[in-house]
Every structure is written in C-alpha cells, then in structure tokens.
TIBA-472939 format. One record per residue: x, y, z negated of N, C-alpha, C in turn; residue number from 0. Coordinates in steps of 0.2 Angstrom, whole numbers, plus 5000, padded with zeros to 4 digits. Layout:
BEGIN
- n.east:n.north:n.up:ca.east:ca.north:ca.up:c.east:c.north:c.up:k
- X:Y:Z:X:Y:Z:X:Y:Z:NUM
...
This chain:
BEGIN
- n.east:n.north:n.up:ca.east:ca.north:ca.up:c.east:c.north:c.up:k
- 4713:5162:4851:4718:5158:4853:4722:5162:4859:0
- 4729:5163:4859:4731:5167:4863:4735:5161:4868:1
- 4732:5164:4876:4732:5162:4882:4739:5166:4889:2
- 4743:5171:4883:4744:5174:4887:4751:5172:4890:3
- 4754:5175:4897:4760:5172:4901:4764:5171:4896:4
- 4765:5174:4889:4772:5175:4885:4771:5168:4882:5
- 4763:5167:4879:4764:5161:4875:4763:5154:4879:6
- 4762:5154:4887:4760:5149:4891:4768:5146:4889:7
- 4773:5154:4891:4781:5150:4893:4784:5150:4885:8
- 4780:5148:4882:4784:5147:4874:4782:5141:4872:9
- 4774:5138:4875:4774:5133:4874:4776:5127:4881:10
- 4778:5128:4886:4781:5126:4891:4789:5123:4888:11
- 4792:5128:4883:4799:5125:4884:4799:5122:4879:12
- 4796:5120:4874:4793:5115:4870:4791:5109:4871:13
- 4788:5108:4878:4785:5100:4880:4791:5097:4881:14
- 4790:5091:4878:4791:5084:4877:4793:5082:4884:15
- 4800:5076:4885:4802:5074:4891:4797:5068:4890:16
- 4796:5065:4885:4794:5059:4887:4785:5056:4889:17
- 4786:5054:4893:4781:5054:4898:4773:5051:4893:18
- 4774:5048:4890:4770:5046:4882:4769:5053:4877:19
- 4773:5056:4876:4772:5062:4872:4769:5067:4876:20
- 4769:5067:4884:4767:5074:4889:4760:5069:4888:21
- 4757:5065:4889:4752:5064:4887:4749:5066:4883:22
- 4752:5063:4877:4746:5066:4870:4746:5073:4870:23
- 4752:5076:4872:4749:5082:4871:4744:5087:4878:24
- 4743:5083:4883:4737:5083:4888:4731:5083:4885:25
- 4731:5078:4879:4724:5077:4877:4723:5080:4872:26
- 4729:5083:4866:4728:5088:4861:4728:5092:4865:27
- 4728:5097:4869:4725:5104:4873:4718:5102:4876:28
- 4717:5099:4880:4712:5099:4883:4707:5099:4876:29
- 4706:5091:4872:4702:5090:4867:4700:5095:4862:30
- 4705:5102:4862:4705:5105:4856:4704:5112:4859:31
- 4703:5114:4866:4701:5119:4870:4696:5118:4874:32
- 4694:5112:4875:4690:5110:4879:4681:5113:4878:33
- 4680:5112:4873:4673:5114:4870:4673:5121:4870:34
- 4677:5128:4871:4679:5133:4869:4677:5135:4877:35
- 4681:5128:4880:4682:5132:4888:4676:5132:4892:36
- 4671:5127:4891:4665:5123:4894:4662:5129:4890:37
- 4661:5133:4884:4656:5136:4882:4655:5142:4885:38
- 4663:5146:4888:4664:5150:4891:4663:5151:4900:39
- 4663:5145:4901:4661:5143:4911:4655:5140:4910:40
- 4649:5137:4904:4644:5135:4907:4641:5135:4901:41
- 4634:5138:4902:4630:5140:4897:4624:5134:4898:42
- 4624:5129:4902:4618:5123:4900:4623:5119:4901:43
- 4620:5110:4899:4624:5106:4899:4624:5102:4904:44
- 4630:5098:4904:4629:5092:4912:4623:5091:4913:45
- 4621:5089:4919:4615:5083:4919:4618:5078:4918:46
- 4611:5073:4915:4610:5066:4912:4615:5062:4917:47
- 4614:5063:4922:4617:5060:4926:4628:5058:4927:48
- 4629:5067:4925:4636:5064:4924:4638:5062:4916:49
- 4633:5065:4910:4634:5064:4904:4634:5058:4904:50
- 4632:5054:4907:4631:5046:4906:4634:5041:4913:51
- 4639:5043:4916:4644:5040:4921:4648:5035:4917:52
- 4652:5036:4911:4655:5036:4909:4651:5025:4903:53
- 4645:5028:4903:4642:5023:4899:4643:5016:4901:54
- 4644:5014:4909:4644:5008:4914:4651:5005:4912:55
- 4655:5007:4910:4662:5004:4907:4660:5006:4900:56
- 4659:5005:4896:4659:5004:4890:4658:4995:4888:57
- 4664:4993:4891:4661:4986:4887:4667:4983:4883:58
- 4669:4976:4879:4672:4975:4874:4679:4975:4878:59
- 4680:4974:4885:4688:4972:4886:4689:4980:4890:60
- 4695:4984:4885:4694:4992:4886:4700:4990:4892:61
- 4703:4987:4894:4709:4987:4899:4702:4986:4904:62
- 4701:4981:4904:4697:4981:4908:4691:4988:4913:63
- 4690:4991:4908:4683:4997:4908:4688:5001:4909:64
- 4695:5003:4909:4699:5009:4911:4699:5009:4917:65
- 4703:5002:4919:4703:5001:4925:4697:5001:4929:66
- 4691:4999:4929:4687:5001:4932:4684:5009:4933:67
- 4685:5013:4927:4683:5018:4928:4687:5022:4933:68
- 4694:5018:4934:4698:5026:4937:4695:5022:4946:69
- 4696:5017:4945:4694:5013:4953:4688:5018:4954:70
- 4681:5021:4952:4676:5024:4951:4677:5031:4951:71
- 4682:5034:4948:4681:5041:4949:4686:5042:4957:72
- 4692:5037:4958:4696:5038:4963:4691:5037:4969:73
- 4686:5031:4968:4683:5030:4974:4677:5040:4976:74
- 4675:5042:4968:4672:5048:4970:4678:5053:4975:75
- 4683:5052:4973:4687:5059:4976:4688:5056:4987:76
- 4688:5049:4987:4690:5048:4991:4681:5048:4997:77
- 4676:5050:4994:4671:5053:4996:4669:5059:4999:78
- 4675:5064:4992:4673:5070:4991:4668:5071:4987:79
- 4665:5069:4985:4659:5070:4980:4664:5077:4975:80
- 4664:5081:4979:4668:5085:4972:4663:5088:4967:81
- 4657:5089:4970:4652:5092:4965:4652:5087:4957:82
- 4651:5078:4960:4648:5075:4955:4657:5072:4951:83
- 4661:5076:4955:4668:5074:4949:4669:5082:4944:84
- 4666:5086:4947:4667:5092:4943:4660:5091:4937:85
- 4657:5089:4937:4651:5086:4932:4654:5083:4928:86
- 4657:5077:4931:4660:5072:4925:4665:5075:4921:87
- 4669:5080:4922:4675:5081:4920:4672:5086:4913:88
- 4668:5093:4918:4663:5095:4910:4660:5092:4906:89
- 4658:5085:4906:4655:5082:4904:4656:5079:4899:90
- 4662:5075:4899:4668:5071:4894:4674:5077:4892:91
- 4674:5080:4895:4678:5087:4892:4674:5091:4885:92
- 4668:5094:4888:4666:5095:4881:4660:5091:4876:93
- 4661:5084:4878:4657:5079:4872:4664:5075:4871:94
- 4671:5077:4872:4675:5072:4869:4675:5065:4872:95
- 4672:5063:4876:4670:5054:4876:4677:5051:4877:96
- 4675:5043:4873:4681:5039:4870:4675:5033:4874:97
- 4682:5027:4875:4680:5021:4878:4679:5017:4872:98
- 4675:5012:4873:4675:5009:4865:4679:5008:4862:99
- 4686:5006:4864:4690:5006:4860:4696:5012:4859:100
- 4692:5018:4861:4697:5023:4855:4698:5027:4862:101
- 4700:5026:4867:4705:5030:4872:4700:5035:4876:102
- 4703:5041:4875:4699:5046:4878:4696:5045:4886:103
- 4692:5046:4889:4689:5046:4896:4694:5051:4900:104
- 4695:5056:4898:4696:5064:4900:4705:5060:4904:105
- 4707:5057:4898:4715:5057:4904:4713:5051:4906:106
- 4710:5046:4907:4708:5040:4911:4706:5045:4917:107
- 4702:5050:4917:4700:5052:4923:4705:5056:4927:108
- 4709:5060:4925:4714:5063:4926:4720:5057:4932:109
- 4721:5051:4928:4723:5046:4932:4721:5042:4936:110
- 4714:5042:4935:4709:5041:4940:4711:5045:4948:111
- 4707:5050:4947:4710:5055:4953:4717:5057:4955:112
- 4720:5056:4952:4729:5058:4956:4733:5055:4956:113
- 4733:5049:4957:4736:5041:4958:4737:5039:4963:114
- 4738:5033:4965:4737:5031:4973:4740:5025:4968:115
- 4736:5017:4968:4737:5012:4965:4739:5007:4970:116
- 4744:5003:4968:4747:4999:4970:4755:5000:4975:117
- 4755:4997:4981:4762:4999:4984:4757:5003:4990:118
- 4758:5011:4987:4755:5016:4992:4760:5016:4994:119
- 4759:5020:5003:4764:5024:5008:4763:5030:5006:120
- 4768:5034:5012:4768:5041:5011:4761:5044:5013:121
- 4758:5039:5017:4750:5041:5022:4747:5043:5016:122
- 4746:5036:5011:4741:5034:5007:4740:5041:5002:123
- 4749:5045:4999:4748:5049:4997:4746:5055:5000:124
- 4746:5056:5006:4746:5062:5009:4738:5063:5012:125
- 4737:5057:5011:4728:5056:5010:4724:5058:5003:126
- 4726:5057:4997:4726:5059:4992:4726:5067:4991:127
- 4733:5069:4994:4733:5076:4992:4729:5080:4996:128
- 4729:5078:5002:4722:5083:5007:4713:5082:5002:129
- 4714:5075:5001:4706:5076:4997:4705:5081:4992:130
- 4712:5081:4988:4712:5086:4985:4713:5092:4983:131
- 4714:5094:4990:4714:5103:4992:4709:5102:4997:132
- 4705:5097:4997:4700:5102:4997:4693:5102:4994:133
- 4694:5099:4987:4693:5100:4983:4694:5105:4979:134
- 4699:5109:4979:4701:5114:4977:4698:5119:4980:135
- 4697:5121:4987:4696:5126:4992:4688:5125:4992:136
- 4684:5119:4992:4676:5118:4992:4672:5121:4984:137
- 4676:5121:4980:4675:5124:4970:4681:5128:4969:138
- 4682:5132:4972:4689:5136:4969:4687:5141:4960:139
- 4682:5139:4960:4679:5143:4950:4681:5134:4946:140
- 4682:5129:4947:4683:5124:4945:4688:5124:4939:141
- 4687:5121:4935:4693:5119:4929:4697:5113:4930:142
- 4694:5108:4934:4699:5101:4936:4702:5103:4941:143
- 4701:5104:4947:4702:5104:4952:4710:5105:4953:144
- 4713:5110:4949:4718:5112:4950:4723:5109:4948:145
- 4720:5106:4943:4725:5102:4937:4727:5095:4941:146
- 4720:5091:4944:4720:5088:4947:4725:5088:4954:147
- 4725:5093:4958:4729:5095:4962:4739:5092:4961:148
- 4740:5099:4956:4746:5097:4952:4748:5091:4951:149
- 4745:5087:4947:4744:5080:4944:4747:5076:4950:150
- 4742:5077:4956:4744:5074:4962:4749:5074:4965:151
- 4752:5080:4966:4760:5080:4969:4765:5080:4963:152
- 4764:5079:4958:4770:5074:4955:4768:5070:4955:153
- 4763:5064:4953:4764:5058:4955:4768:5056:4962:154
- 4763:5061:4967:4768:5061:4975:4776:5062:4974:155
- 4775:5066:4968:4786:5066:4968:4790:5061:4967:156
- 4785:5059:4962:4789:5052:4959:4790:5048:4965:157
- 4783:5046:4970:4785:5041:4972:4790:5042:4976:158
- 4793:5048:4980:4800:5049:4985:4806:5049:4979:159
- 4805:5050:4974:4811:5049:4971:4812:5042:4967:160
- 4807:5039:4966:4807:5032:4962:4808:5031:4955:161
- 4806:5025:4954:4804:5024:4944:4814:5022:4941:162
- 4818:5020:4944:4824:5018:4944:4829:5026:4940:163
- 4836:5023:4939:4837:5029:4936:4841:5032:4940:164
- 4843:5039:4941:4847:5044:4943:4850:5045:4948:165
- 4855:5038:4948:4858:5038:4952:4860:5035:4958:166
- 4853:5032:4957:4847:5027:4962:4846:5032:4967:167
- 4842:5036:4966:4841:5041:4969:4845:5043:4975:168
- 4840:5043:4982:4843:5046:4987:4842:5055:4986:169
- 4848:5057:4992:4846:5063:4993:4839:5066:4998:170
- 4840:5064:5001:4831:5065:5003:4826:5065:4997:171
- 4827:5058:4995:4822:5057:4987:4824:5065:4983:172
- 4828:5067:4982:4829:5070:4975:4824:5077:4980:173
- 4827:5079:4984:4824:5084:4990:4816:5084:4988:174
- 4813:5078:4992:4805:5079:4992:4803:5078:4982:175
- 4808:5074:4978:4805:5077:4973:4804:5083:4971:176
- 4811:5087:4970:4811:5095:4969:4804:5099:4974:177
- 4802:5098:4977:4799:5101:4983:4790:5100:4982:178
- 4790:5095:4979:4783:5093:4978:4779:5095:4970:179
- 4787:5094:4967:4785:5097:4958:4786:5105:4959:180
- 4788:5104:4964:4790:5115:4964:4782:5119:4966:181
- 4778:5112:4969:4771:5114:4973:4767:5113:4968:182
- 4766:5109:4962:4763:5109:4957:4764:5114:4955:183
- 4768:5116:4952:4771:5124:4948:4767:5128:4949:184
- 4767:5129:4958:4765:5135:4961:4756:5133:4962:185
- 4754:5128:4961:4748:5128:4960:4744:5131:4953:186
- 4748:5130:4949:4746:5130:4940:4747:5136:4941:187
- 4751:5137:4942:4755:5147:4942:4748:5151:4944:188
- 4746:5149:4951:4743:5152:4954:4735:5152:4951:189
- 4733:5144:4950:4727:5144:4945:4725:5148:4939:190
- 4731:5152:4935:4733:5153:4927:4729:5162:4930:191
- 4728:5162:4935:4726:5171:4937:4718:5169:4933:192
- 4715:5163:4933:4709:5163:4931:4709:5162:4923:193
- 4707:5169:4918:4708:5166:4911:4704:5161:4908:194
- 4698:5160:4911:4694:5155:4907:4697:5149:4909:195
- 4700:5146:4914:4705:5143:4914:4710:5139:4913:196
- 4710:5143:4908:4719:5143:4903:4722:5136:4899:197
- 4717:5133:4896:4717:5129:4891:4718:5121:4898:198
- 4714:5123:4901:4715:5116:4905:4723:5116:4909:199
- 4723:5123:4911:4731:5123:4913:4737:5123:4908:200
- 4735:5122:4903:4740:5121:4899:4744:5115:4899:201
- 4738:5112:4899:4739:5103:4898:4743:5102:4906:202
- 4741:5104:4909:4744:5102:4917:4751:5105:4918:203
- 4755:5111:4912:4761:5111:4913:4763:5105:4909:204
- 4760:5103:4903:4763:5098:4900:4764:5093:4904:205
- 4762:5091:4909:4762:5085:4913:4768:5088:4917:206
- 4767:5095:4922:4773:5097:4927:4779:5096:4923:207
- 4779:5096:4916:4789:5097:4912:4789:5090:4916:208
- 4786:5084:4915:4791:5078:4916:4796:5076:4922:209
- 4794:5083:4926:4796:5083:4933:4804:5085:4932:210
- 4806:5087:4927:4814:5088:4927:4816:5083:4922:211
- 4815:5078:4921:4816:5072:4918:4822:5069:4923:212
- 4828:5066:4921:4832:5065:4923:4831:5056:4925:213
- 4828:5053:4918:4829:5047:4919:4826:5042:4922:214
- 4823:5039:4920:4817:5035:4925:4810:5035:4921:215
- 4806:5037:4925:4798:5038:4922:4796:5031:4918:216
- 4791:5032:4912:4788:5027:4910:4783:5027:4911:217
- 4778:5023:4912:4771:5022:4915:4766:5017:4910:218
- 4762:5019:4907:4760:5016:4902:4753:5010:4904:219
C-alpha cells in the first residue's frame, strides 16, 4: 500500500464534505490498515486487560453502551492514563471490535476522547486540549495520540465558530476556526514524518477536510 506525501494529497482532495461520509471513511482506513499497522509497531498483543475494556458496555441498548463507553474512555484521558488509552486503541484497532449492535468501538473511542459533551466553555475545551498534548509529548511513538490531538482542535473549532450556517458566523469565530483547523493540519503534517503511522493519519485528514466545510456541521 503506498503511504506516500503524493498519494496522502491525492487521497485528501477526494474526502467527502459530509461529515457522515468523513466518518465512514475514518473507519474504512483505520479498519482495513489497522491490522497491517499494529503488526508493524507491536509484535505481542494487548494485555487482557485492555483486550477486554470494551466487553462492560456490550449490553442490548447500544445507544446506551456508546454513551457509556465514550463517558469511560474521556474519563481515561481526563486522568491521563495515557498508557491504558494507548492499549485500548491497539486493541480494538487490530481486533476490529464492534458493539453488539454492529458499530465499531475504534470511532466511538475516537469521540470519546476529543469531545467536550454538553454546553462546554472555552476552559472546558482548553482543558481537553492540554490533556491531550500531553498525551502526545508523554508516548510520542503513539498511533492515537496524534490523531487524537487533531480531532480535538476541530471539534475546539467548531465550537468558536458554531453548528448554524455561514453567515451566523462571527468574525472572531471564523478567526479561531481557521486557526485551530490550521493546528490540526500542522499536527497530522508533523505526525505523517512517522511511516509506520500513516494509515491512522490518513483517517485524521479525513476528519481535518470537514474544517473547510462552509455549512453547518451535522452530528450524528
């Protein structure tokens, strides 16, 4: 599979504005390089311990068990447990894991960690991104970490510029948006030096296209 700067920006101008479509195709990249990347950065497998994280929400109301699960891995980042988030993410990354009813774990935990739920401030979010860089800076060989990162200052972008359309939009808002998607960029960009890598930052520019999206995000 070829990982190189030519073909990252060939498959970049290709991603999907819609925020439903940059999903799926987050979970077609990770789910179909996942196993390739995990056998390349780690030669034993999780322990039992994070291979089986995921088993405590597997019960019949899946709304239910997402929600819980991301409340669980956000309460991990907000510990810093970065060790036992970098286990889980290996973990359901190369076993695939699905909630009983069909929906992959790997982007449930993805929005687990770089979210801020409910009516966050700009604290809440700037508490979020600090757990995050240093999460970054404490495993810098890390496959989530980065992505994670990213992930987080666009959601942070969204929130200065808002879910309404365009021309709602303050000028400060459009400001800290541009500024904060320009920081993901520069994250992924900076990550993509690490080849083994590649596959999981792929899926993370797929997320960064939605930041030039004109309209109002949709949130599923």
């Amino acid at each position: 599979m070829d990982f190189s700067a030519t073909h990252i920006r060939s498959v970049i101008k290709i991603i999907p504005r819609s925020a439903h479509m940059a999903a799926a195709l987050l979970l077609l990249v990770v789910i179909s390089y996942g196993p390739q990347l995990a056998a390349q950065t780690k030669a034993q497998s999780a322990p039992a311990s994070c291979a089986k994280f995921g088993e405590t929400f597997q019960g019949t109301n899946d709304l239910a068990a997402l929600q819980a699960y991301r409340t669980a891995v956000r309460g991990l980042v907000e510990v810093e447990d970065f060790k036992q988030l970098d286990c889980i993410a290996d973990s359901i990354r190369t076993n695939k894991t699905r909630f009983a009813g069909g929906k992959w774990q790997l982007y449930s935990f993805y929005r687990g960690i770089s979210e801020v739920p409910g009516h966050a401030t700009e604290e809440d979010w700037s508490t979020l991104i600090g757990h995050l860089q240093k999460w970054t800076a404490a495993n810098p060989k890390s496959i989530t970490a980065p992505v994670a990162l990213a992930e987080g200052y666009i959601n942070f972008a969204w929130h200065a510029r808002g879910d309404g359309m365009s021309d709602t939009v303050t000028g400060s808002g459009w400001k800290l948006f541009a500024q904060r998607i320009e920081e993901a960029k520069k994250i992924l960009d900076d990550a993509s030096a690490l080849a083994t890598q590649m596959s999981a930052l792929v899926s993370g520019h797929a997320i960064s296209g939605q930041g030039s999206r004109m309209g109002p995000r949709k949130v599923d």
